[in-house]
C-alpha positions in Angstrom: -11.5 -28.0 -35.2 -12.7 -24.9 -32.8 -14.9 -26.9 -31.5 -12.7 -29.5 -30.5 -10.0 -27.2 -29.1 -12.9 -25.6 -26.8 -14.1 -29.1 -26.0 -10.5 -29.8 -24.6 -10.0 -26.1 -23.0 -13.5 -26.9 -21.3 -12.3 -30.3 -20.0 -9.3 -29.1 -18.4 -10.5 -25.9 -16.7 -13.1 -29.0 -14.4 -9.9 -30.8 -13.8 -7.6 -28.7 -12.7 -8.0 -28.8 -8.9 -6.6 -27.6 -5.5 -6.4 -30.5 -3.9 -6.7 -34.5 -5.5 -7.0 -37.7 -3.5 -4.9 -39.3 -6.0 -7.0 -39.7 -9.1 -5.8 -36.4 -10.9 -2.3 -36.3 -12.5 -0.5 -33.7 -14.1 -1.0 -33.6 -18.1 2.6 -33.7 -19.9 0.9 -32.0 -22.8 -1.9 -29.7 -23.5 -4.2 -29.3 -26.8 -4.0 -26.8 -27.7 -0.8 -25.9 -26.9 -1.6 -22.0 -25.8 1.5 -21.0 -23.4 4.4 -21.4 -26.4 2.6 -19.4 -28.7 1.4 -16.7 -26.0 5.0 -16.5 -24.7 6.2 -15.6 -28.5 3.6 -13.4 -28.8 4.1 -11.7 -25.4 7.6 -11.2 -25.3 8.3 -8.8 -28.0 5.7 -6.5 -26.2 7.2 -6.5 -23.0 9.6 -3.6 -23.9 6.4 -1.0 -25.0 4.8 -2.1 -21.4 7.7 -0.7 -19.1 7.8 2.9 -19.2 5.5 5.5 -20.5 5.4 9.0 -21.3 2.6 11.8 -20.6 4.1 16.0 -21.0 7.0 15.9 -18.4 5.6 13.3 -16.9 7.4 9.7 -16.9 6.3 6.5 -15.5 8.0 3.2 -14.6 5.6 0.5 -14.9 8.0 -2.5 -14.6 11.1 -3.3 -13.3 13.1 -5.0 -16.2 16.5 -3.8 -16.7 17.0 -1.7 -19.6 18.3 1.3 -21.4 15.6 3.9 -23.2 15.7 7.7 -24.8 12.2 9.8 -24.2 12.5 13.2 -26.3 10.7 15.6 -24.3 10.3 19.0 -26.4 13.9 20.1 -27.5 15.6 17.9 -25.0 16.4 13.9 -24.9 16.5 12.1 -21.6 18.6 8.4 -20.8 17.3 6.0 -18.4 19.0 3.0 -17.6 17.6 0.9 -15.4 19.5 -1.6 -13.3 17.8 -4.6 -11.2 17.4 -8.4 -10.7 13.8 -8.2 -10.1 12.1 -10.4 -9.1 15.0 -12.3 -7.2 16.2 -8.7 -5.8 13.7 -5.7 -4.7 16.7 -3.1 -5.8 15.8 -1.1 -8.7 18.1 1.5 -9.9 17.5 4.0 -12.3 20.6 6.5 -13.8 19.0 9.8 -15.3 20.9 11.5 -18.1 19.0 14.5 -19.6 20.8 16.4 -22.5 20.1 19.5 -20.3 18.7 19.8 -16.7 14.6 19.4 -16.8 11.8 19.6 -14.6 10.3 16.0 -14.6 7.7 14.0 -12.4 8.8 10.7 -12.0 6.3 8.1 -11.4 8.1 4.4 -10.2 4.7 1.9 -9.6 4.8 0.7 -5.6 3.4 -2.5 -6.2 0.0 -3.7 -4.4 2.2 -6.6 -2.1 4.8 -3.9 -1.0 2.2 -1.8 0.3 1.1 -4.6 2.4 -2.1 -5.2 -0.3 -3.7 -7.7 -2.2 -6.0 -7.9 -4.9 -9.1 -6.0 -4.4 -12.3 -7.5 -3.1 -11.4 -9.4 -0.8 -10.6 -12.6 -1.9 -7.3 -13.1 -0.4 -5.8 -12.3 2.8 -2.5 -12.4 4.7 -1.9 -14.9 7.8 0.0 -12.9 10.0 3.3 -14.0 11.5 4.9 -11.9 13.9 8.2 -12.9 13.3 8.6 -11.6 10.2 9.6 -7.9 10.0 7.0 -4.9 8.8 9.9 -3.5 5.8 8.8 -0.7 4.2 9.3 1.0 0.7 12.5 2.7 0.8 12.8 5.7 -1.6 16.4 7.3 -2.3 17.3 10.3 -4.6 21.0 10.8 -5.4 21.6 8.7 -2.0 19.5 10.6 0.2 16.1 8.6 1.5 12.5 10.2 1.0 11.3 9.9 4.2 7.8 10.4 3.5 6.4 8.8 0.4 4.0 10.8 -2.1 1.8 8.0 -3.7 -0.7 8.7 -6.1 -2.9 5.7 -7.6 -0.4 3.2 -6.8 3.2 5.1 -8.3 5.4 6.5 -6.2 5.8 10.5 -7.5 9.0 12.4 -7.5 9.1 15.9 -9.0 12.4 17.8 -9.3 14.5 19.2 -11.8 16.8 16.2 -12.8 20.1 16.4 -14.7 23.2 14.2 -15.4 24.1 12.1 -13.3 20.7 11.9 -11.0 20.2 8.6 -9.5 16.9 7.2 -8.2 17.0 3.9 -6.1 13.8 1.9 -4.7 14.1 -1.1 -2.8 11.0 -3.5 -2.8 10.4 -5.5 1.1 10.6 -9.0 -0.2 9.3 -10.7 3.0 7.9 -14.1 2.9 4.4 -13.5 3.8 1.6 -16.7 3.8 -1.5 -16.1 2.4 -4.6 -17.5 2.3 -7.8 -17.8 0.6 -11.8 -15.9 1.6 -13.1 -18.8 3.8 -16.3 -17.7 2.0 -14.3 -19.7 -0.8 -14.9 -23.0 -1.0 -12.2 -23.9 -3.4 -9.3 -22.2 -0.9 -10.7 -23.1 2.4 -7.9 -24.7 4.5 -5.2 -23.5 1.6 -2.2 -21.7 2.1 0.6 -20.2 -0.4 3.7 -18.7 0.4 4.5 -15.5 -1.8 8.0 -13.8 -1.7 7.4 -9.9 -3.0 5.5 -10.8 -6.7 6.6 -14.8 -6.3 3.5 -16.6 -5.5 4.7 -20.3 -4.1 1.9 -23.3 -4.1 3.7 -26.3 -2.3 1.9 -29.1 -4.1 1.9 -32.7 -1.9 2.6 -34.8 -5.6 6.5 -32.9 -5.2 6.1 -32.6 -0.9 4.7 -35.5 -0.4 6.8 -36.5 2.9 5.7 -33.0 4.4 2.2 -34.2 4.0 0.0 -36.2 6.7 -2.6 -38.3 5.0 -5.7 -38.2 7.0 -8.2 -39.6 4.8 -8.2 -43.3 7.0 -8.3 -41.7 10.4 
């Protein structure tokens, strides 16, 4: 039975192109069937992956609305975080500490915000001048951060926080195009759109109007 489910995970890794002249389709089913049973699996560990917790220090990994306690020595501190990420870039987070305490917040500045892709150099943007260079935009208790103090990808803030404290980030969604190494055979000629984490692949079998057929000419 393994070996048949690697036969069929082998098969479908060849045929799953980036482009087709017509001869590969879609599957309506896969065997095995490995995204139902990952997404059961994956889901009740999403709430373990969004915040962590290192002395006084307090991360924010993702951006998934929701309500947590941290105890921190003799003290308990709220968060509540507020967002429609991915559709929005607002992310708000209320701070209620039992008592004031000194804390180092660290809120994760994604790689696409900071105008980054993966490392390596396999991807690149296509620059398009119409579309405007946003930045980050840090606020504490409704005052902006004008200068940013990143450290290995998080954004750090480090003040003594109390009741009421609110800290707002706002993500540049910009639709950017991006587009493969040429080194890369595979993505030569390809394009994606992306919109902040939201990675776009216009396929021609759903576009198909869009689409000039030059294979005759």
């Amino acid at each position: 039975m393994l070996l048949k489910y690697a036969k069929y995970m082998v098969i479908d890794s060849i045929t799953n192109p980036l482009e087709s002249n017509g001869n590969i389709s879609r599957r309506t089913w896969f065997n095995p069937p490995c995204c139902p049973t990952n997404i059961v699996r994956f889901i009740p560990e999403t709430g373990g992956a969004i915040y962590g917790v290192k002395d006084n220090h307090i991360y924010v990994n993702q951006f998934i609305g929701s309500k947590v306690t941290i105890a921190l020595d003799d003290n308990e501190i709220k968060l509540v975080q507020k967002t429609d990420y991915p559709w929005n870039g607002l992310i708000t987070l209320e701070i209620e500490p039992e008592k004031p305490v000194d804390l180092i917040l660290h809120i994760r500045v994604p790689g696409w915000a900071r105008g980054e892709l993966i490392p390596g150099g396999f991807y690149y943007y296509i620059d398009d001048e119409k579309l405007p260079d946003r930045k980050v935009i840090l606020k504490v208790n409704g005052r902006k951060i004008h200068k940013l103090n990143l450290e290995r990808g998080y954004a750090v803030i480090e003040r003594k926080c109390k009741q009421g404290d609110v800290v707002e980030m706002e993500l540049p969604l910009n639709i950017r195009l991006v587009a493969g190494n040429p080194k890369i055979e595979d993505t030569r000629g390809k394009a994606v759109l992306i919109r902040g984490p939201m990675v776009y692949c216009l396929e021609e079998a759903d576009n198909a109007r869009y689409f000039v057929d030059n294979r005759n000419s």
